[in-house]
N, C-alpha and C positions, 0 to 999 in steps of 0.2 A: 482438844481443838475447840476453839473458842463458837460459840455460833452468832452470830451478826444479824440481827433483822432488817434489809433495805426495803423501802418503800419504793414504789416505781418513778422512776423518774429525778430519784433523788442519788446525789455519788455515796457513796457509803468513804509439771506436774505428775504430782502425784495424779494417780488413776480418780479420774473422774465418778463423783454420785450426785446423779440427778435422782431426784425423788419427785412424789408425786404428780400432775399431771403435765405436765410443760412436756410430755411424748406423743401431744397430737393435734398436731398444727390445725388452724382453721385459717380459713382464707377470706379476705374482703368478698364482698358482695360481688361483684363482675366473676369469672372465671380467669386464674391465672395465664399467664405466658406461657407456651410449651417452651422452655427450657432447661439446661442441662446437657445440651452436647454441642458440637458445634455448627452443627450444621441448624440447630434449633437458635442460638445464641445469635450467629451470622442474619438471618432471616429477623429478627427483631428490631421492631424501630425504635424502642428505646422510651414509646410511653405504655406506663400498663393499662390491661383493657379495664375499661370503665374512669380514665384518668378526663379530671375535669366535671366529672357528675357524682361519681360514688368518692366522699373524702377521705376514704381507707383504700384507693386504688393501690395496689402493687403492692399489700404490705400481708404479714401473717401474723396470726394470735398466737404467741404465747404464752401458756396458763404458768401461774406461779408454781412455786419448786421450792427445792432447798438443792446446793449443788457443792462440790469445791472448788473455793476462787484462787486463784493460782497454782503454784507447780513448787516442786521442791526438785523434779530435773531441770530444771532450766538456768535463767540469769538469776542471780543471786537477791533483785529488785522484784522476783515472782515471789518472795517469799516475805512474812511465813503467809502459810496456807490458813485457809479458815473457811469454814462450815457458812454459810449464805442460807439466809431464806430470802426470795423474791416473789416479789405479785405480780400479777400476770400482765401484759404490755402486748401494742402492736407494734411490729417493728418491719422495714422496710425487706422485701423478699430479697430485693439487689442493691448495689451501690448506688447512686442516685448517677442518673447518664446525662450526657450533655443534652438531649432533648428535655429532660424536665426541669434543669436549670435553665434551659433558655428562655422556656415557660414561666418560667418565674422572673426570669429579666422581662421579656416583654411585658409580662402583668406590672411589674412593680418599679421597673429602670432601673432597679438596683446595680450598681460600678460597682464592680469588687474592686477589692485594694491594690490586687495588682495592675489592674487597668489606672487607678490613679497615681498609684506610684510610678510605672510603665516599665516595669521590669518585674520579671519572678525566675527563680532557680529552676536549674534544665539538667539532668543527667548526660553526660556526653561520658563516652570507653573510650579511654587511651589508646593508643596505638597500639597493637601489642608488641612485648617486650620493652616497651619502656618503663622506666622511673617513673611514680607519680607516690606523692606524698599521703596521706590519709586525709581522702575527703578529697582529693584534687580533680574527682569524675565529677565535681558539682559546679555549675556555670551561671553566673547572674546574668541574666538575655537583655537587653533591651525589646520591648514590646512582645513579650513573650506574658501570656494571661490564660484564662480558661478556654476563647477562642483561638486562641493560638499557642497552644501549649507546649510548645519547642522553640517558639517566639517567632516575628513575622512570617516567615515564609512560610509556616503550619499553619493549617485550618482545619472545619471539622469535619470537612465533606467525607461522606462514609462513616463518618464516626460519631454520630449522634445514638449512636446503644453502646457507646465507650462509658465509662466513668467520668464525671467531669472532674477535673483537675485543676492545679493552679487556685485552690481558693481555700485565705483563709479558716479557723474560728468561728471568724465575724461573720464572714461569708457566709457558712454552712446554715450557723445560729440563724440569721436571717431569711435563708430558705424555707427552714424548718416553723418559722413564726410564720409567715405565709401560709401554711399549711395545716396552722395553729396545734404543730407537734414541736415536739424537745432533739438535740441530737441522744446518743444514748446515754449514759452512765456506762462507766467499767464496768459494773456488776452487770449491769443489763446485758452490755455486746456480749460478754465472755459467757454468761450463763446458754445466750441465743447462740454462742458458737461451739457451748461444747455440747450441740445436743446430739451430737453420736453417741453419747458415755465412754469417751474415750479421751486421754490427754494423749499429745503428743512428744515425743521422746526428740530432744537437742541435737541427738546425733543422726538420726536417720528423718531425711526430706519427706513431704506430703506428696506419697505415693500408694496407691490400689494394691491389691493383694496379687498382681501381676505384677508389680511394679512399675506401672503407667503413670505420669503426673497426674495427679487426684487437685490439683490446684496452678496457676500462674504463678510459680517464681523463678528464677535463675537458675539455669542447668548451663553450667560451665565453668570458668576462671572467674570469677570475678577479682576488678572490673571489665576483662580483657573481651573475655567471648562469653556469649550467650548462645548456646548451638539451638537454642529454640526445641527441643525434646515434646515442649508441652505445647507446641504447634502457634506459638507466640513470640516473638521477641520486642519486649516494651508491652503495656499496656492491651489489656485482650476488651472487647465484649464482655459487659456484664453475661453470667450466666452461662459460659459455655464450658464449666467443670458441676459435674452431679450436684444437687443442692445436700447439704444436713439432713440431718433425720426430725427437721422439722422446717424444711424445703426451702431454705435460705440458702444463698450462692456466694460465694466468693468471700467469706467473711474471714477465711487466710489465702494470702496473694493480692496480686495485682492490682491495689493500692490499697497504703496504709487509711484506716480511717480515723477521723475525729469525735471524739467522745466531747461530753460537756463536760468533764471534770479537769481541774489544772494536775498538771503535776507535781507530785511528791515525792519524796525521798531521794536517795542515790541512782547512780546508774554508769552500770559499764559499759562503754563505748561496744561499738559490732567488732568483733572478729581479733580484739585486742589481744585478748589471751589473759589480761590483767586480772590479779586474783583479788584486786583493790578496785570497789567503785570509783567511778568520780560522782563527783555531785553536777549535776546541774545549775547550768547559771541563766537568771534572765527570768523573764515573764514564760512559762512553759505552759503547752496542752500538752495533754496527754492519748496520743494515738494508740490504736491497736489492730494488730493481726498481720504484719508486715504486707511487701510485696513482690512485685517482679522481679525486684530488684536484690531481694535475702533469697543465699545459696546457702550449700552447704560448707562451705570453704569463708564462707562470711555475711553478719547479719544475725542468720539462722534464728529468726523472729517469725517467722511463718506457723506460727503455733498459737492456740486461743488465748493463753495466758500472759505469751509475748507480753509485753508495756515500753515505750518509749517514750521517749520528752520531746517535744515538739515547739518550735517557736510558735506562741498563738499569731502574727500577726505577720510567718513567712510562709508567701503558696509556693508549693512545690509541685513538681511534676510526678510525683510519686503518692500522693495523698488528696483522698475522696472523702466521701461521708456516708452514711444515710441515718433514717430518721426513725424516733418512735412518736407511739400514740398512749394513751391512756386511758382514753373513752372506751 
């Protein structure tokens, strides 16, 4: 197995090795958010303490490592595997929430793209027992955007510690320049997400040694029913499943995020069964860690290694961001 040196910030399963120190998180200067359950989660407003003075607010140090990037259980686009060293990064402890994008609109007026184009794609479930095509639960809104992310009649009241949604690439990129940090690289997210030492297995969902959801994704039919198991249905609160074992939240479930790097190679659709990739067509990012929306009956991308193709320049109601640093 081949070993690859990535530098920070640049794009460069089988059972996870982390190596050296990347086993013990250091945190920004303020003191974190008590989160991690939901009652912790619930009560969060969605800026971290010390946001606006300390410019490492709400983020955690991870020391470099050496780990294994992808999975040889998974989609056929995890592989092959390969041996990583990485340098050590800050990276955001949650999804970036509608409160600290708005922070950023007001500072900067920044329009996402969906606000100018005045439509962005909305998850809608069938009726159940009906006929629906693949792909047919996805719905272009008129005025539907990061403030209104189900399109007009949604807004964010209550939900500014949500993930913000609905924004491009461009979008995220430009948050993160504000901030004067990077979105992450693959090698970055997956490294910060497998720091359990553990990969996750295709067949069996992101659940606790009880079998409790340990994450936000679909427990049910999909698309039909979501019976809500993990005390959610749609989009939860940053932060209210346990963080990693280097106190980051959410980095598989309830929303896909955007990495800086485009996408490459093949890729098999969710829940195809197809033993043949397709290839992807078009200008792609590349997301990672699925969401609400991957079950076990379809998706099933809720795992660190997960990789999907993402249009850079369509917001969805299903995919967030968050950011690193390198200072």
């Amino acid at each position: 197995m081949a070993t690859v040196l990535v530098m920070a910030g640049v794009a460069g399963g089988a059972a996870l090795a982390l190596h050296a120190s990347a086993r013990a998180p250091a945190s920004a200067t303020a003191p974190p958010a008590a989160l991690g359950s939901e009652a912790a989660c619930t009560g969060y407003s969605g800026l971290p303490p010390g946001w606006g003075s300390d410019p490492l607010a709400g983020m955690v140090r991870v020391e470099g490592g050496r780990f294994t990037l992808g999975s040889d259980s998974g989609y056929a686009e995890e592989r092959p595997v390969q041996e990583v060293a990485v340098e050590g990064f800050w990276i955001d402890r949650t999804e970036v929430t509608n409160a600290q994008f708005e922070a950023f609109v007001q500072a900067t007026g920044h329009v996402t793209e969906a606000e100018r184009r005045g439509e962005a794609v909305v998850f809608q479930a069938p009726a159940k027992g009906t006929e629906v095509a693949y792909g047919g639960w996805w719905h272009t809104v008129s005025g539907a955007n990061w403030r209104h992310p189900e399109g007009p009649a949604s807004d964010l009241r209550h939900r500014a510690h949500h993930p913000v949604v609905q924004v491009t690439r461009a979008d995220a990129q430009a948050y993160a320049a504000w901030l004067g940090r990077n979105l992450p690289s693959e090698v970055q997210w997956e490294y910060a997400a497998k720091a359990n030492g553990q990969g996750e297995l295709i067949e069996r969902g992101p659940r606790d040694a009880a079998g409790l959801p340990r994450a936000n994704f679909w427990q049910g039919i999909f698309p039909y029913v979501d019976v809500g198991e993990d005390g959610h249905m749609g989009r939860a609160p940053v932060g209210c499943f346990a963080a990693n074992g280097l106190d980051l939240h959410d980095l598989i479930g309830n929303v896909w995020e955007w990495t800086a790097d485009p996408w490459s190679g093949q890729h098999q659709e969710h829940g195809t069964g197809s033993a043949a990739p397709e290839r992807a067509q078009g200008p792609q990012g590349l997301i990672k860690g699925g969401s609400f929306l991957c079950s076990t009956d379809f998706c099933v991308r809720y795992r660190a290694s997960a990789r999907h193709p993402q249009e850079s320049d369509l917001p969805a109601a299903h995919i967030g961001f968050r950011t690193v640093a390198t200072r």
